[in-house]
C-alpha positions as CSV (number, residue, x, y, z in Angstrom):
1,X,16.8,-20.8,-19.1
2,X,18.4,-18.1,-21.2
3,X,15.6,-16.6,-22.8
4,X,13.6,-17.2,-19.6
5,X,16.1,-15.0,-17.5
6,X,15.9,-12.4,-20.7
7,X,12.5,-11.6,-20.9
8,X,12.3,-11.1,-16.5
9,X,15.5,-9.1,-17.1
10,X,12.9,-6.7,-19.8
11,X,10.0,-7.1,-17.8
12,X,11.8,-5.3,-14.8
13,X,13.0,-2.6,-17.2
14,X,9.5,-2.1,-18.5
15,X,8.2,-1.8,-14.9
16,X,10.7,1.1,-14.4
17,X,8.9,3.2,-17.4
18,X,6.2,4.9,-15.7
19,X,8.1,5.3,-12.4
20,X,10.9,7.0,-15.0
21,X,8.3,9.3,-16.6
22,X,6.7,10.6,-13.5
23,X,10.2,11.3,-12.2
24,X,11.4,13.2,-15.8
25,X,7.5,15.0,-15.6
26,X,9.0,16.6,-12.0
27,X,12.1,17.3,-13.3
28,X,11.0,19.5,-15.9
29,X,8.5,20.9,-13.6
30,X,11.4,21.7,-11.2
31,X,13.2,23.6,-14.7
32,X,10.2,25.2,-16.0
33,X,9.3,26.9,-12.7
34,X,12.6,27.7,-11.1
35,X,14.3,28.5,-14.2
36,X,12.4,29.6,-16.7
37,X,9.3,31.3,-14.0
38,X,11.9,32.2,-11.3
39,X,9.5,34.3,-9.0
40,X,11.7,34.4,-6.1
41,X,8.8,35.1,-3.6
42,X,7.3,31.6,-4.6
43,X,10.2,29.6,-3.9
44,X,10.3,28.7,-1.1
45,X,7.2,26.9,-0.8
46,X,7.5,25.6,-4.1
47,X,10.5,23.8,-2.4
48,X,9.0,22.3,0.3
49,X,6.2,20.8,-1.3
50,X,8.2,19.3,-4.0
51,X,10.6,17.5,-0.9
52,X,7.6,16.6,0.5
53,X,6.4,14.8,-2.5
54,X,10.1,13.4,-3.7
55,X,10.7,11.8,0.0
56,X,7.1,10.3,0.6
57,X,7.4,9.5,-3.5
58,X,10.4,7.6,-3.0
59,X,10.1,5.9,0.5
60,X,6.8,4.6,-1.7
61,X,8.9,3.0,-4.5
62,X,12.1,1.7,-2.5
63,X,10.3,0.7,1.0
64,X,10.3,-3.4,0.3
65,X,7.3,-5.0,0.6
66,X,6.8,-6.9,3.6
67,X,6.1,-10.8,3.4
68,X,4.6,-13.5,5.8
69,X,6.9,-14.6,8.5
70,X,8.1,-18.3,9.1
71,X,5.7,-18.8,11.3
72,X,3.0,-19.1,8.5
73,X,5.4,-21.5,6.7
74,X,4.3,-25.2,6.9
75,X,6.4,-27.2,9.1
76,X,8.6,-30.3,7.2
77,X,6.2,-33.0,8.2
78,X,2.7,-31.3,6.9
79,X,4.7,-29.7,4.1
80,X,5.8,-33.0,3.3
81,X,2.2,-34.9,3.8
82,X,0.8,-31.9,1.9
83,X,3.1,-32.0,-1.1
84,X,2.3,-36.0,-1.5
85,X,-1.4,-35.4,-1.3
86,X,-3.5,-35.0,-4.3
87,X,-6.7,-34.8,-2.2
88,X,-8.0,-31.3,-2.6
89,X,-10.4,-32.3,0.9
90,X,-6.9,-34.0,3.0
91,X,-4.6,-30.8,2.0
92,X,-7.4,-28.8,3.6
93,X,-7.2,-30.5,6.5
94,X,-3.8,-30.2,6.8
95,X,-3.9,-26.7,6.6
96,X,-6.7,-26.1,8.8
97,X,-4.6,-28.4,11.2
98,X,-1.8,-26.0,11.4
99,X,-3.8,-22.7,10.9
100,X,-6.0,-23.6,13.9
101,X,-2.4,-22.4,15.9
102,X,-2.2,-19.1,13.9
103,X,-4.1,-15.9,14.2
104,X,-5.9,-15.8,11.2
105,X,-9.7,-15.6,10.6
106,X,-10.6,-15.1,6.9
107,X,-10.7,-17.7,4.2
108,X,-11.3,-18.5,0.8
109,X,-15.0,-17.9,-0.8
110,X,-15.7,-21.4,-0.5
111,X,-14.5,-20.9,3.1
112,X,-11.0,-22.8,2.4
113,X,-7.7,-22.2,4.5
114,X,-6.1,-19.5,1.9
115,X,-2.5,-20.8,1.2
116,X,-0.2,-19.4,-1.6
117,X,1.1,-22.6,-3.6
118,X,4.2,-20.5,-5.2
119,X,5.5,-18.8,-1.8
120,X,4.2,-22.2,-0.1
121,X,2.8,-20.2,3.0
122,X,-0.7,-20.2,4.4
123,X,-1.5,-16.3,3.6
124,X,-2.2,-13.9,6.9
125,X,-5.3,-11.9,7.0
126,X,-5.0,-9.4,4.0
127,X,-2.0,-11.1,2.2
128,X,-2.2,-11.3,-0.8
129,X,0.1,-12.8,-3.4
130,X,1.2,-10.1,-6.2
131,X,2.0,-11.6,-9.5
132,X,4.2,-8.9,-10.5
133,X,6.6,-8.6,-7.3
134,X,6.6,-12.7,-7.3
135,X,5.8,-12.5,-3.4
136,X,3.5,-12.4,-0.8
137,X,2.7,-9.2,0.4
138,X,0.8,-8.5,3.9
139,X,-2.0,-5.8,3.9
140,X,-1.8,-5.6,-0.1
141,X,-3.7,-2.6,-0.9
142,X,-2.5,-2.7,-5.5
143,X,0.4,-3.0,-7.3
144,X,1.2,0.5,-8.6
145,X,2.7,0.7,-12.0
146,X,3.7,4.4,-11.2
147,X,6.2,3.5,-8.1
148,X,6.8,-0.1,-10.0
149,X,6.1,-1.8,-6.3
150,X,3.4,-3.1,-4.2
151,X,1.6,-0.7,-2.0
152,X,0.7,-2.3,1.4
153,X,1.7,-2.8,4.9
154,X,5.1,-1.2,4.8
155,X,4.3,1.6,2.6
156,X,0.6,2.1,2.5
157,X,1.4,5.3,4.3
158,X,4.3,6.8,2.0
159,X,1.6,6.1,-0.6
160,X,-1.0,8.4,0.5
161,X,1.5,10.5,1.6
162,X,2.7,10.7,-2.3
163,X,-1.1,11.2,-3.1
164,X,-1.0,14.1,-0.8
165,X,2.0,16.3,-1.5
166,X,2.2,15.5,-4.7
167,X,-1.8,17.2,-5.0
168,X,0.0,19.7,-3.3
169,X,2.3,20.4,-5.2
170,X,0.5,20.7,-8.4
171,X,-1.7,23.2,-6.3
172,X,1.0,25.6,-5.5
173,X,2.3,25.4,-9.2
174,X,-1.3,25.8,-10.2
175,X,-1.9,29.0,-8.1
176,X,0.9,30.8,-8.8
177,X,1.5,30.3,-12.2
178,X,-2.2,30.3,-13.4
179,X,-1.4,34.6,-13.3
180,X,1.5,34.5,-15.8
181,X,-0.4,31.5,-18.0
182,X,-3.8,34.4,-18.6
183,X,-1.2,36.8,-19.6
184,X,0.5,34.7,-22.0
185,X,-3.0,33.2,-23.1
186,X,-3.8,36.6,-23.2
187,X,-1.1,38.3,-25.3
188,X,-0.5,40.5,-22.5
189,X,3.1,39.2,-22.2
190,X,5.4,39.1,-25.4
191,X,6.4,35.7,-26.7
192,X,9.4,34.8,-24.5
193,X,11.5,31.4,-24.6
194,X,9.5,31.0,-21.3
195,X,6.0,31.0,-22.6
196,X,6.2,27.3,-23.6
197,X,7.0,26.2,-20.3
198,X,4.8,28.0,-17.9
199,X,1.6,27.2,-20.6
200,X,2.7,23.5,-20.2
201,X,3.6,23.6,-16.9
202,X,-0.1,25.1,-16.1
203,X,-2.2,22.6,-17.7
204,X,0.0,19.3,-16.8
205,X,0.0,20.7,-13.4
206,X,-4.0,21.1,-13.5
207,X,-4.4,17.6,-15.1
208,X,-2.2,16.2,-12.9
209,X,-3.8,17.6,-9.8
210,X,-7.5,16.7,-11.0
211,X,-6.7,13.1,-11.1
212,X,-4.3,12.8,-8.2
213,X,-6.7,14.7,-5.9
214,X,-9.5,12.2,-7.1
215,X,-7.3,9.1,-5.9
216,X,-6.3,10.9,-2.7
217,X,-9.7,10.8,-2.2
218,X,-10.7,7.1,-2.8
219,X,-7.5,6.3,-0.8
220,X,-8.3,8.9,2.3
221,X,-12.1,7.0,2.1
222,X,-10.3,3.4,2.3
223,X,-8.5,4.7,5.1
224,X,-11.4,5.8,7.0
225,X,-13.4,2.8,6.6
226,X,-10.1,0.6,6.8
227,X,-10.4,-1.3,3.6
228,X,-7.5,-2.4,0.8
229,X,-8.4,-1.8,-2.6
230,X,-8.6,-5.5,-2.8
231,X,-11.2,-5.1,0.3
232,X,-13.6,-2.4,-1.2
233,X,-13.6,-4.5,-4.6
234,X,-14.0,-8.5,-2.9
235,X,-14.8,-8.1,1.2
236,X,-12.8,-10.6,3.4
237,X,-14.8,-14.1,4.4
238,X,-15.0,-14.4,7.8
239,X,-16.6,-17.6,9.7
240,X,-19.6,-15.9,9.7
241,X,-19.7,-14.7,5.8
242,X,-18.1,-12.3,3.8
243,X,-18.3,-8.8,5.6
244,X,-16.5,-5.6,4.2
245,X,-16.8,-4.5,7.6
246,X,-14.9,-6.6,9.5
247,X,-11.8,-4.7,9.6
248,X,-13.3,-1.3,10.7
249,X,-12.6,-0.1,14.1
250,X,-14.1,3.2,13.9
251,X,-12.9,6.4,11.9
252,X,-10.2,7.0,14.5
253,X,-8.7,3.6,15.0
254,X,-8.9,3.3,11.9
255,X,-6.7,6.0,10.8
256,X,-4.4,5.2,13.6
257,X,-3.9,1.9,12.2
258,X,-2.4,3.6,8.9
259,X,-0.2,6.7,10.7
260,X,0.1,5.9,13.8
261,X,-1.6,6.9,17.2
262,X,1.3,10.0,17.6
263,X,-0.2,12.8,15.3
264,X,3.4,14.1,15.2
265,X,4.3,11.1,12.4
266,X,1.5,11.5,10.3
267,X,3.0,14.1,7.6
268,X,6.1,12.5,7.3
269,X,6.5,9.4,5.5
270,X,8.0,7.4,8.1
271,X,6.6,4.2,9.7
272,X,4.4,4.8,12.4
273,X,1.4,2.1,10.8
274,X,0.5,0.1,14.1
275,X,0.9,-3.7,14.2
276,X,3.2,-6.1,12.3
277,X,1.1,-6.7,9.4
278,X,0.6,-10.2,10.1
279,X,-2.6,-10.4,12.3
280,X,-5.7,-7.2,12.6
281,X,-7.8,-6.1,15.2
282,X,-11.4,-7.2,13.8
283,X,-15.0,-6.9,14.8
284,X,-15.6,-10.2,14.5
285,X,-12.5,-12.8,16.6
286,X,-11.5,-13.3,20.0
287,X,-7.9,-14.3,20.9
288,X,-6.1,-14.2,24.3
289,X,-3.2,-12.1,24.1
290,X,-1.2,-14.7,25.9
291,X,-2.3,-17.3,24.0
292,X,-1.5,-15.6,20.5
293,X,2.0,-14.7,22.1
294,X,2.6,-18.6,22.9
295,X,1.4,-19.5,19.5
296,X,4.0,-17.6,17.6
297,X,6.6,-17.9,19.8
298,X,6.5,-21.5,19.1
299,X,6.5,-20.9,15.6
300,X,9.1,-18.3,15.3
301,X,7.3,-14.8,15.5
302,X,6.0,-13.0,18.4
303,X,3.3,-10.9,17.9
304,X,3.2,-6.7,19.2
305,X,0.8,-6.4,21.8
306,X,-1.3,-4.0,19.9
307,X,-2.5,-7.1,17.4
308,X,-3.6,-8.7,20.3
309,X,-7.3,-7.1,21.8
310,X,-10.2,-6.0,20.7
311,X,-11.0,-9.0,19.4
312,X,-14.5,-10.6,20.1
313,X,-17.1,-13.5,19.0
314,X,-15.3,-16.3,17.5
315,X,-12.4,-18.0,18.9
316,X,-9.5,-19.8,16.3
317,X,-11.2,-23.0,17.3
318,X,-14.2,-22.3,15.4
319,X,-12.6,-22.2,12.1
């Protein structure tokens, strides 16, 4: 058990490394522009885009990943016949037996009920289980080594929100330092103490902002076509098939999905994502709202009403 516990204890220090870096890589940013730069005109919005990036950075890394509820947890009696069955055929229909009473629609490539053996819950639609994190996570979009946590329902939006501001802020570092970096490059400027720093600071900024801008990007297209990273790379099986489509509501529900439907919450990282993360409004399902409502009462979880319409073609019973 000892060593066990060891090596977890420095696999969660490891984890922290890259988080660490990024946040010494600001920190020197912050010196190199403020102190050794210290254009006073430029300050101010140097400032606000780096609190815009630390708050959406950090709501990213400490916002906990969200798990499946107890009502996706096998009751005692099929946990029990399921646990003493070494049928892979009769453990599926004991799954299927309670999933039929849940609101979930996709399934396993072989069209299987998808159930996590290690967090022993039959997995909501876009729940994943994340080997690093140990846990369940609904709407799992990655695990991100540079915030050391899972990105998905509860902080999909403080992610792209980090994407953003932190672009930004390389951007306003990048345009108003690039002037003093030509005049050092140059020899314009004598060699100062400063000229280190604001050469540095120029070309980590520039390489910084080329690749975040190039995620922001992926992430903004994800967003629009209301995929996971998981999604874009394997698309959900539905009844019908696989279709990486079956999420997407259109552009604008789509976004509202991630920020909200109140534009006044989208540039700040706070939770405005709409749903609970345990059931999605697809293309391809029909539900009644009152129906769904019962369903999860029973089992411990109500669902919000905006899970609940939309839905069309195939009712639970057809799974």
């Amino acid at each position: 058990m000892a060593p066990s516990h060891a090596l977890r204890c420095c696999k969660r220090v490891i984890n922290w490394v890259p988080a660490v870096f990024i946040n010494l890589v600001v920190g020197w940013s912050y010196y190199a522009y403020v102190v050794e730069l210290c254009v006073f005109c430029y300050l101010i919005i140097f400032h606000i885009a780096l609190f815009l990036f630390i708050w959406a950075y950090w709501k990213t890394i400490w916002s906990k990943p969200a798990s499946p509820s107890k009502a996706f947890v096998l009751p005692r009696a099929e946990k029990e016949l399921y646990e003493q069955e070494e049928r892979a055929q009769v453990q599926q229909e004991i799954l299927k037996k309670v999933a039929k009473n849940l609101p979930i629609y996709t399934r396993t490539a072989g069209g299987a009920v998808r159930y996590c053996d290690i967090c022993q819950v039959i997995k909501p639609d876009r729940c994943h289980h994340c080997s690093t994190c140990e846990m369940c996570v609904l709407k799992m979009d990655h695990h991100c080594p540079w915030v050391n946590n899972c990105v998905g329902f509860s902080n999909y939006k403080y992610f792209v929100l980090f994407l953003a501001y932190a672009s930004l802020y390389c951007l306003v570092i990048c345009a108003t330092v690039v002037q003093y970096f030509i005049k050092f490059w140059t020899k314009q400027e004598p060699n100062t103490h400063a000229k280190f720093h604001i050469l540095f600071l120029f070309f980590v900024a520039a390489l910084f902002f080329i690749s975040v801008v190039s995620l922001l990007s992926y992430h903004l297209w994800l967003v629009g076509k209301n995929r996971t990273t998981i999604e874009a790379f394997r698309a959900p099986v539905f009844a019908n098939g696989p279709d990486k489509n079956g999420f997407s509501l259109g552009f604008s529900r789509n976004v509202a999905e991630v920020f909200g439907d109140q534009a006044k919450h989208w540039f700040f990282p706070v939770f405005s994502a709409l749903g609970d993360g345990h059931s999605f409004v697809t293309r391809l399902v029909h539900i009644d709202p009152e129906q769904a409502n019962s369903v999860l009462q029973q089992n411990g979880k109500r669902l919000s009403n905006i899970n609940l319409f939309f839905f069309f073609f195939f009712p639970p019973e057809s799974f």
